[in-house]
N, C-alpha and C positions, 0 to 999 in steps of 0.2 A: 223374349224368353220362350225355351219350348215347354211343352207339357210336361216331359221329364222333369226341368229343371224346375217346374210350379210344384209339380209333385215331393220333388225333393226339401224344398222349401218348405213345404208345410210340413213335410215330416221332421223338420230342422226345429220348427216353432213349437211343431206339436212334446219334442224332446223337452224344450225349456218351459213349457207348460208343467210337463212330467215332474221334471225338477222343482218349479216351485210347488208344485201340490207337494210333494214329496217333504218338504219344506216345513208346509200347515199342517201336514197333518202329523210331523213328528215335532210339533210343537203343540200337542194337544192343549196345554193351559193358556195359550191365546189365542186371542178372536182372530180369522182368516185378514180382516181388516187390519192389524195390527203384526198378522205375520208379513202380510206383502209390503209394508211399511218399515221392515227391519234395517237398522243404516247397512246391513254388508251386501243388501241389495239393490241400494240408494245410488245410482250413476249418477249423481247430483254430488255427491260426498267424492273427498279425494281418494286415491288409492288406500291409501295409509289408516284414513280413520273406518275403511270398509273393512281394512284388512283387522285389524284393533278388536275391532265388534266382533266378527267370525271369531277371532281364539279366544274372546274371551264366553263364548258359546260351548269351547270342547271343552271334552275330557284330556287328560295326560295321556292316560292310554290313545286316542283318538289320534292328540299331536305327534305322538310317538310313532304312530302309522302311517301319518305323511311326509317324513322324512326319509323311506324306505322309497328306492327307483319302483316298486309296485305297492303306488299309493293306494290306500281301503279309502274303499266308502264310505260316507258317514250320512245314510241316509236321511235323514231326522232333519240337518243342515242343508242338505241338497247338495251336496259335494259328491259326487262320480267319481270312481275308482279309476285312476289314471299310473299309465305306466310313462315315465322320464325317458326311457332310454329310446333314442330312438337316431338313425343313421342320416348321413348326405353328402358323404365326402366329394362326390364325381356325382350326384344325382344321389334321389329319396333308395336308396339302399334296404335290403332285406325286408320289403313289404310286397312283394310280387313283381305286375308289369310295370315298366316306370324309363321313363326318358334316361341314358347313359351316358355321361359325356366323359371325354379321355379321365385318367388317372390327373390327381391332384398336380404331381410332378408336369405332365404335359399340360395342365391348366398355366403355369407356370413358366412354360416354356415360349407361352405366346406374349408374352411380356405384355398385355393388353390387358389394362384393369376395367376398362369401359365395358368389354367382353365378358369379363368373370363377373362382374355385376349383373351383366345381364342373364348369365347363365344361371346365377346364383336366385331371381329371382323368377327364374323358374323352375328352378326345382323346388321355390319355396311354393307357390303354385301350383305345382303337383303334390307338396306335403298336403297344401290346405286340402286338396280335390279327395287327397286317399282319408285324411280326415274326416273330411264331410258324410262320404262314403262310411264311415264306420261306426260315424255317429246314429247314421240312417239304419244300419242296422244292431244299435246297440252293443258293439264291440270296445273295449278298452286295453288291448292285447300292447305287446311291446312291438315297436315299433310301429305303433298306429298311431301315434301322437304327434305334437308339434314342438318340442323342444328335444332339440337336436347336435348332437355331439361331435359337429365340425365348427369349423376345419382347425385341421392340425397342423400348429403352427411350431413346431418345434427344428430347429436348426438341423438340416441333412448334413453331421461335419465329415460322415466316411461315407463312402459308397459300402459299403461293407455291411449296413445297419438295413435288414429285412422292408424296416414300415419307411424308410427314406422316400418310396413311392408316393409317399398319404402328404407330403410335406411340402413348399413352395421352393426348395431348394436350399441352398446351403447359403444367401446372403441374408443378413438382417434387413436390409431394407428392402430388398425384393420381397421378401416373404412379407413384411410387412403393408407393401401395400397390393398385393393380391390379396392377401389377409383381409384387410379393409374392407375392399371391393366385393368381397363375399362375404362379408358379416352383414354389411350394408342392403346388399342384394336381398342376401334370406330375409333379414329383419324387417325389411319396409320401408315405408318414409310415411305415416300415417304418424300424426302426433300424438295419437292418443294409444292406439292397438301394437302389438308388436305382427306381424306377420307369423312368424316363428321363433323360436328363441334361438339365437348360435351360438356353439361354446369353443371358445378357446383353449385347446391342451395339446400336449401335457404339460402342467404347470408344475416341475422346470425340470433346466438341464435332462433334460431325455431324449436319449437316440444310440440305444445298445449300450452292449451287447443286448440281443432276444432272452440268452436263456438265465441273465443273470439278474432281469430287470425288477424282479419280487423282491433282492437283499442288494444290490449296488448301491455304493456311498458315492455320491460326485465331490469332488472337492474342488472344481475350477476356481482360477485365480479372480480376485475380485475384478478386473478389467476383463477377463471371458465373460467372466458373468452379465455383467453391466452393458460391454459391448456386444457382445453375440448372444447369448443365451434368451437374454431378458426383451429386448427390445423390440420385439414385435409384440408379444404381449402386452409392454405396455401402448404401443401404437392403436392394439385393437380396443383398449381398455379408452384410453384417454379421443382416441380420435375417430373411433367408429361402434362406442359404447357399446360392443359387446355385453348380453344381458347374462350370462355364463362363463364361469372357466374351471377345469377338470383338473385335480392335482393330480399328479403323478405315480408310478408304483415307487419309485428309488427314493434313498435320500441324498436331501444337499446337506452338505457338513455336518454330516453325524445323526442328522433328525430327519424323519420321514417326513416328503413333501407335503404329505395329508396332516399332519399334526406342527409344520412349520409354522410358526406363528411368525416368523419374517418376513417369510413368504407370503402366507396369507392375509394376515393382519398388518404390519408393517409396512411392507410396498405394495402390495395390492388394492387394500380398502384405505388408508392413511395417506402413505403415498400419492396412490393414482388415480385413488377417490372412486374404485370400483364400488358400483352399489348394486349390484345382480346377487346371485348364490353359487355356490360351489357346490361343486358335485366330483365325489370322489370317482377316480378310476376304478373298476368293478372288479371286490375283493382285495382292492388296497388296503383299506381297515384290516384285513385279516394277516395282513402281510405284517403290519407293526408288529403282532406278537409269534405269529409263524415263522417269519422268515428275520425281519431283522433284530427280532425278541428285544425290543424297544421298551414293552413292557408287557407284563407274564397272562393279561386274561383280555377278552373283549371288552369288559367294562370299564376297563380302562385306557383301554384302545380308543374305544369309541366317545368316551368322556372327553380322552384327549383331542380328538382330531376336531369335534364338537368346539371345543374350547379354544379353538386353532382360527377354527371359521369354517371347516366341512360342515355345509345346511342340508346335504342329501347325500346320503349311503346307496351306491351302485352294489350291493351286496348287501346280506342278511343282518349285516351289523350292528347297525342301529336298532333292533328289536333288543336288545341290551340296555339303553339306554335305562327303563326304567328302575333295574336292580343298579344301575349306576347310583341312578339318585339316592335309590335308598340306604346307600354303601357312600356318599357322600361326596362322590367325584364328579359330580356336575351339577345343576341345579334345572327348577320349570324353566325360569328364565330366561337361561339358555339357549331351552329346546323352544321358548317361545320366538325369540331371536332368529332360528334357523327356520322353525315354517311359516314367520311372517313371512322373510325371504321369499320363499317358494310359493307360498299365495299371493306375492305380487307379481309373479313372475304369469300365474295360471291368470289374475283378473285381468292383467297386461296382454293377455291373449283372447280377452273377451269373453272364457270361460263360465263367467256367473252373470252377464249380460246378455239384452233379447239378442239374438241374431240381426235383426234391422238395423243394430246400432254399431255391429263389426264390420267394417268394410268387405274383410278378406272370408268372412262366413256365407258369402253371395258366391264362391267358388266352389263350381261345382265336381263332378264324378271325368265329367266332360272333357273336362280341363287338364288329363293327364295325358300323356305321351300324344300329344298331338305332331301331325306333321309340320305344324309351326314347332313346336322344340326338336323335332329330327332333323332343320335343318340350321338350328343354333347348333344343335350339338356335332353335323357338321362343319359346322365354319370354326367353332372352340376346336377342330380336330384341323383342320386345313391349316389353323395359326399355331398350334403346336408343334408342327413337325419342323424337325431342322435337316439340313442338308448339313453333312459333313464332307463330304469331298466328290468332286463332279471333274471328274479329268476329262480332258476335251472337250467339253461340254458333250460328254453321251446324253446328258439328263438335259431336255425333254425327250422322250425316248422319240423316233422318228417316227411319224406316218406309215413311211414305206415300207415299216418290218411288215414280215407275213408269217415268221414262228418265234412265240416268246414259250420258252420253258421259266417254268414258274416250279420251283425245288424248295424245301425247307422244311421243318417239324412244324413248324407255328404259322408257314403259309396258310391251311384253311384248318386253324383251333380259334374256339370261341375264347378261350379264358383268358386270351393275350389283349384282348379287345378291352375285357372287363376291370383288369386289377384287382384288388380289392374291396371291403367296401359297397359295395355295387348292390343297384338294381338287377333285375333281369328286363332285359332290352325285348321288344318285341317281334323285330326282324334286323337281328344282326346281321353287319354286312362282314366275315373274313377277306384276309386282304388278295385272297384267290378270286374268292367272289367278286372284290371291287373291280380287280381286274381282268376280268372276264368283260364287266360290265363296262369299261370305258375303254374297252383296246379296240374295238372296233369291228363290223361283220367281217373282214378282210383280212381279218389277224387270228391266227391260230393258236389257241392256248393249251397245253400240255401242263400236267402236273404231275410230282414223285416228290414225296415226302423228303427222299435220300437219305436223313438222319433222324433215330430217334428222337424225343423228347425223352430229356434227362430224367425228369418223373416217371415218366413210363415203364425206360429202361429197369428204374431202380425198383417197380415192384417187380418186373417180369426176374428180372435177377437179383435177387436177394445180398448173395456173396461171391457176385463174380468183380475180378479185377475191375476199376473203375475204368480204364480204357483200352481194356483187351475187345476188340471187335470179336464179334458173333457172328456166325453164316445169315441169319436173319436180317444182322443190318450189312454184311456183304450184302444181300438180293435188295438190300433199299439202294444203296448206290449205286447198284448196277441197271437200276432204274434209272434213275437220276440220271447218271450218264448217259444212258441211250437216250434218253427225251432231250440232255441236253446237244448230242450230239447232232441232232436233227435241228435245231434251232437257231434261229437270228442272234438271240440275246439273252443270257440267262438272268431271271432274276431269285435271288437266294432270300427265304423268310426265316433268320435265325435269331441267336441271342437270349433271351430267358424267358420266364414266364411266371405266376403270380403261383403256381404250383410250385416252385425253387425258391421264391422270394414273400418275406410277408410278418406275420406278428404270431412269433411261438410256434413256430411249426416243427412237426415231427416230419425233419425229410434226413432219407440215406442216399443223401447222391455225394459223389468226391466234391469238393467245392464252395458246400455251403451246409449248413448247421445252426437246426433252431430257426431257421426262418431267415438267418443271418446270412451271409458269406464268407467261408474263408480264403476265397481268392477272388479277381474280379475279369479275370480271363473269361474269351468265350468258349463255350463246352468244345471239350477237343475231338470228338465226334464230328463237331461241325464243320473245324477247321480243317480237318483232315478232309472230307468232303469237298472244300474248296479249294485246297489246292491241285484237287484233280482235274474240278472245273475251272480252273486257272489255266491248266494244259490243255485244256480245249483248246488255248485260244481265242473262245468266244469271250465277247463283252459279259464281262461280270457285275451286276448291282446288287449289292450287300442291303437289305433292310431288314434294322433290326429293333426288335422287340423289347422293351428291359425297363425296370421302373429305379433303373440306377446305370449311375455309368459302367459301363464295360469298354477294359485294354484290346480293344481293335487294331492294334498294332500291325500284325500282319496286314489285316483286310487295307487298310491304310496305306501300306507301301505296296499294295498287290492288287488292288481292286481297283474298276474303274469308277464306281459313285458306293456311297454310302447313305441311306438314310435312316436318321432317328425316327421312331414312328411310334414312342413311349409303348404303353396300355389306352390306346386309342379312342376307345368309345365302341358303341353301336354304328356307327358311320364310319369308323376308320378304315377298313377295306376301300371304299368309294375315294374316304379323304387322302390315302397313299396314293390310292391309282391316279387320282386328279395331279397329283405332283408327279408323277412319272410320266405321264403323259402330255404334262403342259399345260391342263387344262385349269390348275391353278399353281401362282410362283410362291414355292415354300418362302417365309421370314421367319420361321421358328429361328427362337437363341436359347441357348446351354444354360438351366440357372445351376447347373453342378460343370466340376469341372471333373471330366475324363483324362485319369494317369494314365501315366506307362505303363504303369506294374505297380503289384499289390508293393515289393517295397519304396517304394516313394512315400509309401504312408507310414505318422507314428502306429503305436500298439493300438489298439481298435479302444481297450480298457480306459485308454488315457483321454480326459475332457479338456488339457490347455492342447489352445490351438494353434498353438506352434507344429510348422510344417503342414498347417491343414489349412482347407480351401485355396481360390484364389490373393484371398487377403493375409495369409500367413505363410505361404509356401514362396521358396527359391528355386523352386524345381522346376524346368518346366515339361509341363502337360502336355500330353497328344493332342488333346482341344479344349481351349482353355473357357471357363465362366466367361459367358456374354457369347460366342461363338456359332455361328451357322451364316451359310452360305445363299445365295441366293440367284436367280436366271438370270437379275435384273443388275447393273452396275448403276451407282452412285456416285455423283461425283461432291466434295463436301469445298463448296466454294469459298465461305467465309466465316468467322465468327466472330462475335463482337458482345461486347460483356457492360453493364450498366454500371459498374464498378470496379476500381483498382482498390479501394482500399475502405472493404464495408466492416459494417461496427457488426456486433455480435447479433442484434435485433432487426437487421438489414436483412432482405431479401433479395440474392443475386438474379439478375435478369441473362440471359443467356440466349442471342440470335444467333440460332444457326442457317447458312445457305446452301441447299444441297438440287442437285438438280439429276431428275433418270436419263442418265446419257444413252439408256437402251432402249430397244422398241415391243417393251412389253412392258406393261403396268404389272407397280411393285410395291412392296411396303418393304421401312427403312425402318431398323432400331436404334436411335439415337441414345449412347451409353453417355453419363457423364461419371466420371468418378475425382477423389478427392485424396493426396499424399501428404499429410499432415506434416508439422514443422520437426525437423530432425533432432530438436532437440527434446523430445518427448519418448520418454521411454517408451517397449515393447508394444508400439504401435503397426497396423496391418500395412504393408505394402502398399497397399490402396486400397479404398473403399466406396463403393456404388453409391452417389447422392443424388440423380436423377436420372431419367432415361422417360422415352416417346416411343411408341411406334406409330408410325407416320405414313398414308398408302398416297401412292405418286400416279398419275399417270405416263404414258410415255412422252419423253422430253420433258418433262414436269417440272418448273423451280420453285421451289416454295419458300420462304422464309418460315422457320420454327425457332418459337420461343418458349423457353424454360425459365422457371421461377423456380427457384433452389433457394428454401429460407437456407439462412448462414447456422442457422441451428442444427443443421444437419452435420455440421464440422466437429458435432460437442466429441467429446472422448469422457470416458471415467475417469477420474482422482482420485486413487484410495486414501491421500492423505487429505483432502476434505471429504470423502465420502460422498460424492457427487458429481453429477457431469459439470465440465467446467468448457469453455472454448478459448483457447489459448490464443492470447495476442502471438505474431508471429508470420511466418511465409509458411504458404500451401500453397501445390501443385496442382491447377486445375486439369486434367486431362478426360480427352472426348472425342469418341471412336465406336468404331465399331462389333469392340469386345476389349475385353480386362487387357488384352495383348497389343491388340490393333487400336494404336491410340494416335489418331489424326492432328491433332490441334492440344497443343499445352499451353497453358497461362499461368502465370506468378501472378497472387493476392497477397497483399498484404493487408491479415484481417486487426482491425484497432482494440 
């Protein structure tokens, strides 16, 4: 340990000294002997009976005040003023400098949960560092805390929906176990401390519209519900205790998520045996009598959502509570109820214990953005990225070029990098920069914007035609072309940006709305641009930017390679350029599926999932869920299954043989999905129940084995109200994407 860190350390101890004096001496009528003896300071005592003793120490008013995301002090007890809300979607978010890793969507797309654990337990690592830091200098600010309001686990069903970025993708089970893999990460594995607390939301049915999301009623059918909506949630609830979950702004069936006692109460804590606290999405409570006038004043807003099982108020709301009581719509009780919750939640984080005895309070300032997490958060960016299409094999670009024109809006902008969400990265790399840096001293790099950013455009012109070209961006393509004219190979940086896309935004571009979108084409700016450097002649590579899928249709019948490159990170520049140049072989896969055209899809309004995703659609995709390409070929030699015919409590075994017929080391994503018995009503197409990714070297055979409990076949029953698993035949199929399906098997499950 260095001097800093001794130093910091006493000032750690010296803090919880402050505290307990603080303690004694707002306990004047007892002996100091007798204060430091109190059970809610007793680490000998359980949670429960520490937490017991503290409330019954307050006042109402007191209790009242730790219910609110900017908890008061209660000096006297030695409780510090703590603010709840605090960010990590892709990294510790909106606290200054801080490690970046791609956008949640591209966390997702590397189909590696081994990965997202590990990423996830460093950013919980750098919460603790920014933590420590703040304790050290006496700060309790938002966003300086340790319980934290990822990840967002709610169903991507449209491209179409702004925050679909924040999200794991549009399958239940995918999401679900990324989901896992990053609760687990942040939280710890310390038996006794949590790391930090992670929250699961929005709890439910949430994903758009943006701008209607304050008064929306969902009404999905009871199998959306149960099958899609629900089930990650409860995955993260039952199988990676989750100490958190955020309800939602909308209602389900008529009643506001925050005051859903179905929801809350019923499947949540009864059901799934959640025992954490709820914490409303910020300004929900106000939404019940604003927007969906539910009922007519806060005090009964707040009563209700209270009485629901909302234990902390992300808004002002909860300061109501007490002319509640006195009006007779809720009781102490209650609110004793909701900030036990919440003081097991802070002692669970070691809060009211010495420092010596928290694992994670031994992290220091030190410990933030190190170049050990810059180069996690490149390899989360290297497993990200997907290849959509590589004609000829132009991709690895060659050695021998001598001029690469590098063209696009979003080739060197920072904000394509970040998403949302987000930290600020300390030396971000843009994807010009990457490739400057890996093309080589022998390779000449040229750059021309060519085409605005749509944001851009839309403030420089208020109320011009949405795609009447300007003389200003005539002089950007006539850039563009001349650099491209002189060059070996172009490559084009297009597709959207976290300025077009996102949560409630005020944007005036053709296209998108609220944060939303109303088409999913790419800007015609751009494309108009590329079909002139299609006349080149030269080789064309399309990378493109977007925290949703985009109809790349043209680029697709026109272009020589495409890549997906989401909201990349701080390293994503480096991470692109490594994949164009070979120096590492993309295995990113699709967790959304890219249409043809916005109509392929239902009305955006509509929550049953008919016609939507790969599990509900007959349409097919430009590139379908599960999808990306790779340097390296595969060959899939054999498979062999531990049972023909397992009972419902069986566990499928599943040996796959696959061998790198190429001579470049690769990673393989082994998809297993599942086609239920035909005679079961409005069931998906198919459904993802396992999947690997797998790194080969070259010539490589490996044998892989999957363990697929048979529980994963359940479906919902609305006429028992329950998942059930249907004797009968299912279709095992197992491939390379929802499409590319290798190997089929017939089970007959008993």
């Amino acid at each position: 340990m260095n001097w800093n860190s001794i130093l910091l350390s006493t000032k750690i101890i010296g803090l919880f000294c402050l505290t307990l004096l603080l303690t004694i001496k707002g306990n004047s009528q007892e002996e100091p002997k007798q204060a430091a003896s109190l059970p809610y300071l007793n680490t000998n005592l359980s949670w429960e009976a520490r937490v017991d003793d503290l409330l019954s120490r307050m006042t109402l008013a007191e209790k009242i005040g730790q219910l609110q995301y900017t908890s008061s002090a209660i000096p006297r007890l030695g409780i510090q003023e703590y603010n709840w809300w605090n960010e990590c979607l892709h990294g510790v978010a909106r606290n200054g400098i801080a490690t970046v890793f791609p956008q949640a969507i591209g966390m997702a797309a590397t189909w590696d949960t081994e990965l997202i654990h590990n990423e996830a337990d460093v950013i919980s690592t750098e919460a603790r560092a920014k933590y420590t830091e703040a304790l050290s200098k006496n700060e309790h600010g938002i966003y300086q805390g340790l319980t934290f309001w990822s990840p967002n686990i709610n169903i991507f069903r449209d491209p179409r929906w702004g925050r679909g970025q924040e999200t794991y993708g549009e399958d239940p089970f995918l999401t679900s176990e990324i989901g896992k893999a990053f609760v687990k990460g942040l939280q710890g594995d310390d038996p006794r401390y949590l790391k930090v607390v992670a929250t699961a939301k929005h709890f439910a049915v949430h994903s758009g519209p943006e701008p209607l999301r304050h008064k929306f009623d969902a009404w999905p059918s009871q199998r959306d519900l149960f099958d899609t909506y629900l089930p990650a949630f409860e995955a993260l609830v039952r199988q990676a205790s989750v100490a958190s979950v955020m309800s939602s702004y909308n209602r389900v069936y008529g009643t506001p998520s925050s005051a859903n006692s179905f929801l809350l109460e019923d499947l949540l804590r009864k059901k799934w045996g959640f025992q954490g606290y709820v914490v409303s999405d910020c300004w929900a409570i106000s939404d019940i009598y604003n927007f969906h006038q539910f009922v007519p004043t806060a005090e009964k807003a707040s009563a209700l959502t209270l009485k629901a099982g909302v234990d902390l108020s992300c808004g002002p709301e909860y300061s109501s509570l007490e002319k509640a009581i006195e009006l007779g719509f809720t009781t102490e009780s209650e609110v004793d109820q909701a900030v036990g919750r919440l003081l097991i939640a802070r002692f669970r984080l070691g809060m009211f214990d010495p420092p010596a005895m928290v694992p994670y309070a031994s992290i220091t300032p030190s410990q933030n953005n190190t170049e050990e997490h810059r180069k996690l958060a490149l390899q989360v960016a290297h497993e990200s990225i997907v290849l959509l299409k590589n004609d000829k094999h132009i991709l690895p670009l060659s050695g021998k070029l001598r001029k690469i024109a590098v063209i696009g809006p979003y080739a060197n902008d920072t904000s394509v990098l970040l998403g949302n969400y987000n930290g600020i990265p300390s030396s971000p790399f843009t994807l010009l920069k990457g490739i400057q840096n890996r093309a080589g001293k022998n390779c000449r790099i040229t750059y021309a914007p060519g085409s605005e950013r749509p944001e851009a455009r839309a403030r420089r012109l208020k109320n011009s035609e949405p795609d009447a070209i300007t003389p200003y961006e005539s002089g950007l393509e006539a850039d563009a072309l001349r650099i491209a004219a002189n060059s070996d190979v172009i490559i084009y940086v297009g597709g959207i940006s976290p300025g077009l896309e996102g949560e409630e935004m005020d944007v005036k571009v053709s296209g998108f709305s609220g944060g939303d979108r109303t088409d999913i084409e790419q800007p015609a700016n751009q494309l108009r641009l590329l079909e002139k450097l299609k006349a080149t002649g030269k080789p064309v590579v399309l990378v493109i930017t977007n925290g949703s899928a985009l109809a790349v249709r043209w680029a697709n019948q026109n272009l020589d390679a495409i890549v997906e490159a989401w909201y990349p990170g701080e390293e994503g520049g480096n991470a692109v350029a490594d994949v164009l140049f070979g120096k590492y072989n993309p295995a990113g896969r699709l967790p959304v599926t890219f249409y043809n055209k916005i109509g392929d899809l239902p009305p955006f309004e509509d929550y049953s999932m008919i016609g939507r995703t790969y599990r509900y659609t007959k349409t097919k995709s430009l590139f379908p869920f599960g999808y990306g390409l790779s340097y390296s070929s595969f060959e899939y030699k054999s498979v062999s299954f531990d049972h023909n015919f397992p009972g419902e409590k069986d566990t499928l075994g599943i040996t796959i043989q696959l061998k790198n017929v190429s001579e470049m080391p690769g990673d393989e994503v082994i998809q297993v999905y599942a086609h239920q018995p035909e005679n079961i009503p409005d069931q998906p197409v198919k459904t993802l129940i396992g999947f690997r990714r797998v790194s080969f070297s070259p010539g490589e055979v490996k044998d892989v084995k999957l363990m697929i409990p048979v529980s994963r076949l359940r479906h919902f029953e609305p006429l028992r109200g329950d998942y059930v698993i249907a004797e009968g035949t299912y279709e095992i199929q197992l491939g390379t994407s929802s499409d590319d399906i290798k190997f089929r098997k017939i089970l007959e499950v008993k």
